[in-house]
N, C-alpha and C positions, 0 to 999 in steps of 0.2 A: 844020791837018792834021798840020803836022811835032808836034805838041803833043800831038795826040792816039795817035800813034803810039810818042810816048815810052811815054805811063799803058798801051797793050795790052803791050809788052815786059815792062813794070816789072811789071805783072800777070802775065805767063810768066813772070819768073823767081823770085816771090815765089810761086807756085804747084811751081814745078820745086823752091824751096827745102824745103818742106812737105810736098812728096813724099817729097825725098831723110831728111828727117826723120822723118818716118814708118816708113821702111825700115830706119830704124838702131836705132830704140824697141824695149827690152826685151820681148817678147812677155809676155803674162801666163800665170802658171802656173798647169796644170791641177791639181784635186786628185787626189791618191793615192787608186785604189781600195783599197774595204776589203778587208780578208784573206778568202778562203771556206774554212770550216773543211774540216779532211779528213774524210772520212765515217768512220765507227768499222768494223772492221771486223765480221762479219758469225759467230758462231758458231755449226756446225752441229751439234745436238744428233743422240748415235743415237736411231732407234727405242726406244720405253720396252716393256721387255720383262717383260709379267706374272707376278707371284711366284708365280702359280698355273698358270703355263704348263705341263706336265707335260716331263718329259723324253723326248726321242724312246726308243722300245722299242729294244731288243741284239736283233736276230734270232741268235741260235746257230747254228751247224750242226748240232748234237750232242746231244742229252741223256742224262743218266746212267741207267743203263736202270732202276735202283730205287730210284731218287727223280721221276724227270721232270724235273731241274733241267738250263736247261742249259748249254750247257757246250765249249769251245773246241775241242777234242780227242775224239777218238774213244775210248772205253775199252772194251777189251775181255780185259783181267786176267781170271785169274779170283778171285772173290770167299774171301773169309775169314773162316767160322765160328767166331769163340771163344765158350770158356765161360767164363764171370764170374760170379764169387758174390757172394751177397746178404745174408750174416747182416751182422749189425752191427754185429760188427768188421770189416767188410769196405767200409763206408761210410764219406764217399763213393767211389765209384766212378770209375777213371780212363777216357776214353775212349769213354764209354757213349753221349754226347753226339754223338759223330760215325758214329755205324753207322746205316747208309741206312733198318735192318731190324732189331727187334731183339723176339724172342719169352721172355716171361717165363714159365715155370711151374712147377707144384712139382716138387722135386727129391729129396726125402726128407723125412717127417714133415710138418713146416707151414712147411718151408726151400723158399722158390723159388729158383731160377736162372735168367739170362740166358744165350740164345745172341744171340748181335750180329750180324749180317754187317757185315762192312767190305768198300767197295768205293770209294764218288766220294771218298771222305776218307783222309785216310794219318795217324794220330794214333804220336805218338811214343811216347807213354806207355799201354797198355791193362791193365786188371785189377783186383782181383786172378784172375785164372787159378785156374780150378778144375775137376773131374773130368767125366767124361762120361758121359750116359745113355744107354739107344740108341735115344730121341724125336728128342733131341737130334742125333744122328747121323744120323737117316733125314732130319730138316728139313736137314744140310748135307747128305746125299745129293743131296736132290730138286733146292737148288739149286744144285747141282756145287762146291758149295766145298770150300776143303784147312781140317779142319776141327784146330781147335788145341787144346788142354785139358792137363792135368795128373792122369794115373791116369783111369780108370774103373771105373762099377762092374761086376761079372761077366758080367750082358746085355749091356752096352755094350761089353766088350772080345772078346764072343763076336759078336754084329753087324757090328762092324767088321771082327774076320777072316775072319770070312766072305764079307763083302760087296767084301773089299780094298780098304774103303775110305782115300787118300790122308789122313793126319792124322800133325798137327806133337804128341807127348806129351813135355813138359819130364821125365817120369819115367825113361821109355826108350828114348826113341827123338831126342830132338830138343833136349836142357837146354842145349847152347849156345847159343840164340836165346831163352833169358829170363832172368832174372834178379830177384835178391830184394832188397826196399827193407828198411833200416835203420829205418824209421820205425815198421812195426807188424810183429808177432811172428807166425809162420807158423802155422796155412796161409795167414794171410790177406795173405801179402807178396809173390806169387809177379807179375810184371810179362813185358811184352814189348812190340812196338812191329810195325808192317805189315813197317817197314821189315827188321828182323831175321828176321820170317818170311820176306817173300821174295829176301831173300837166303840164308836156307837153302834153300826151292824150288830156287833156282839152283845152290847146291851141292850137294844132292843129286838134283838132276836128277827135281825132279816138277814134274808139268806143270802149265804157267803159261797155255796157252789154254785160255778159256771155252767150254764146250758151255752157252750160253747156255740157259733155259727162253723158252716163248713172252713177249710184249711186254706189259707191264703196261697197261693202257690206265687214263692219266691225264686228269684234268678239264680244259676252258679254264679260263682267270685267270677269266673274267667268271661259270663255271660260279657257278648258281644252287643250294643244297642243301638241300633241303626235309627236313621231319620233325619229329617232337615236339622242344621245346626241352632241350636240354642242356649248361646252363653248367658242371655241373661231376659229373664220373660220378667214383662210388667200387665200387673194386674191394676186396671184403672177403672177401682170401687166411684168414689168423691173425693173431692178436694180431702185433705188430712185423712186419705185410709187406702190412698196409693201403695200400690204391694208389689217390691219388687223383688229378683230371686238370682243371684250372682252367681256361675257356676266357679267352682273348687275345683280346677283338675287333677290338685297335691291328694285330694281330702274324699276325692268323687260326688260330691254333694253340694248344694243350694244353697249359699248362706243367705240369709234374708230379711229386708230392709223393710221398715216401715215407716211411709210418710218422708222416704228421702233421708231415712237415715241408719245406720245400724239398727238391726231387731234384737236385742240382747235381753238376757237374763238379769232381772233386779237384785239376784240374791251375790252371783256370782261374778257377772258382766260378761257373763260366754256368749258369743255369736248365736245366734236358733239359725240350726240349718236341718236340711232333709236329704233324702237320699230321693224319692219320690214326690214331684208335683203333679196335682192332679187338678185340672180346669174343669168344672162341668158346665154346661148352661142350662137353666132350666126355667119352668116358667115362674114368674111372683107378681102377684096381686094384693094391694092395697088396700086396707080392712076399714080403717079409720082416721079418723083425721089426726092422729098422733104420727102414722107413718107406718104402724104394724102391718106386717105380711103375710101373707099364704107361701107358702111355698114347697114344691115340689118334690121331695129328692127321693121319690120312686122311679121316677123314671119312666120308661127309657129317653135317653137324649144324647147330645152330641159332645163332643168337648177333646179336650189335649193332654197327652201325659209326656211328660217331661220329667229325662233320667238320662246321666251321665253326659251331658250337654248336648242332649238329643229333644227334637220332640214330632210323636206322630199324634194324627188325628185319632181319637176312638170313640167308640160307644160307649155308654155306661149306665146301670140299672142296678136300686134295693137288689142283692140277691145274697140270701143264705146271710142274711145278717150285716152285709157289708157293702158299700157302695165299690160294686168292683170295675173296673175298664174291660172292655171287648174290643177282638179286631178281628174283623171277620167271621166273627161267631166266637170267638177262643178269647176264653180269659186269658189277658196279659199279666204274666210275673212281674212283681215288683224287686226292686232291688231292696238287699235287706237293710236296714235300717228306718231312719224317721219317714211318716207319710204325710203332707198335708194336703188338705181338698180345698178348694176355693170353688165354691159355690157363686156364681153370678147367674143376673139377667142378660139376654141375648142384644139387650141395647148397648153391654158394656163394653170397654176397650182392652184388649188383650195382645201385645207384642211381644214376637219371639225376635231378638237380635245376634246376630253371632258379633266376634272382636273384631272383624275387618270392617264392622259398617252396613253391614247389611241387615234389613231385617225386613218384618213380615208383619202385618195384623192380619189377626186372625180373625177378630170379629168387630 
């Protein structure tokens, strides 16, 4: 018994020893987890923005009342008739490029002239300046401008006193406000600028608010313009004052050649182009033996408007300040931008041609 109680001890403490062994054994080592990579970060692209996406429209407050364009500011100047000649020492022409409104016609013999209005534009350089007729003065009559020249001829300076009409003349009345270029020989150097006119306005105290004519009514952009095709209309004045008008499909407008060749700006060498051409025929009569003229442009009479390489026959009559077109009784919208009139006689040559070869005289 004593025997057997030794072997159960010796078994508890060779057990107890195997415990305490146990408890003192180096634990085994766990492995290291693997790294988890960091996630990339994440770039956010803008919106891709189509190249044909059109630009939001400028709504205006304002547009300039003889072009349509429009425009930040209210104008209500009033507008400035010069005269500008056309021989050919007189080309090119300063200034011609920026008049809202610019009426061509003959002025003596087979010599045209330009009257300009200047109004949305303020051009530094204008001319050369030259004399006045009193067509010429009854169209800046009607649309109330201070009208500017250099001499007239003896209707024209009887017209004017009579009618007292407001006009800047470099001969006698007004030669501090122009000035003559070194570059070509007189008459054909005679210059001036909006700016120098009205600041003589200002010094001598003529009036600078517009008795506006009624409201031109202009086309929408998306205006559609029907009519026989005319890519390119020739106006056949005389030899050396052939006028011809190339349509722009990129540009929508007339660029315009004179005498066979570019019509450009002196200052700049920009094209003169229009948005609106306007044919009238009317009647003119022969004063003296210089070649001076009577001429008509009250009205009413016949003629062609040409816009966006279109052109239909219309009416047209003085009215409300403006020589406007009619068709069918209804004033025609112009398209907004430049306008020019060509004023002929009924004996002239007038051809509208489209690009295939085709074309038409008109008169």
């Amino acid at each position: 018994m004593k025997r057997k109680r030794k072997w159960t001890r010796a078994l508890m403490v060779i057990m107890a020893i195997i415990v305490a062994l146990a408890g003192c054994a180096k634990p085994a080592e766990e492995p290291e987890p693997e790294p988890v990579p960091e996630p990339e970060p994440q770039v956010i692209q803008p919106p891709a923005v189509s190249e044909t996406e059109p630009e939001p429209e400028i709504v205006y407050p304002y547009t300039f009342p003889l072009t349509g364009i429009g425009t930040e500011e209210l104008l209500d100047d009033r507008p400035l008739l010069m005269l500008i000649e056309n021989h050919r020492d007189a080309r090119p022409q300063s200034g011609l490029i920026d008049a809202d409104i610019v009426y061509e016609i003959l002025a003596e013999g087979e010599i045209t002239r330009f009257a300009a209005v200047f109004h949305s534009e303020k051009p530094e350089v204008i001319g050369p300046i030259r004399s006045l007729r009193p067509y010429y003065a009854q169209i800046g009559e009607a649309i109330d401008a201070l009208i500017v020249h250099a001499g007239y001829s003896p209707a024209a300076l009887e017209y004017v006193q009579k009618k007292k009409l407001d006009h800047f003349d470099e001969i006698y009345n007004a030669g501090a406000y122009f000035w003559r270029s070194n570059e070509r020989k007189a008459p054909h150097n005679l210059y001036t600028s909006t700016e120098l006119i009205r600041q003589g306005m200002e010094n001598k105290k003529v009036r600078s608010e517009w008795k506006a004519p009624a409201a031109i009514p202009f086309a929408d952009k998306d205006a559609v313009i029907t009519g026989e095709t005319a890519d390119t209309v020739l106006v056949e004045y005389y030899a050396g004052y052939k006028v011809e008008y190339v349509y722009d499909a990129e540009k929508g407008t007339y660029l315009r050649h004179m005498a066979g060749s570019p019509h450009v700006d002196k200052e700049t060498g920009e094209r003169i182009e229009a948005a609106n051409v306007m044919i009238i025929e009317t009647s003119h009569r022969v004063l003296d033996d210089v070649g001076r003229r009577e001429v008509n442009i009250y009205g009413p009479g016949e003629g062609w408007l040409v816009q966006q390489g279109k052109v239909r026959k219309i009416e047209w009559k003085l009215v409300d300040g403006l020589i406007r077109p009619y068709i069918n009784g209804e004033e025609v919208a112009l398209i907004p931008g430049k306008t020019w009139v060509q004023v002929i006689s009924s004996n002239l040559k007038v051809t509208f041609s489209a690009k295939d070869g085709d074309s038409s005289t008109a008169s």
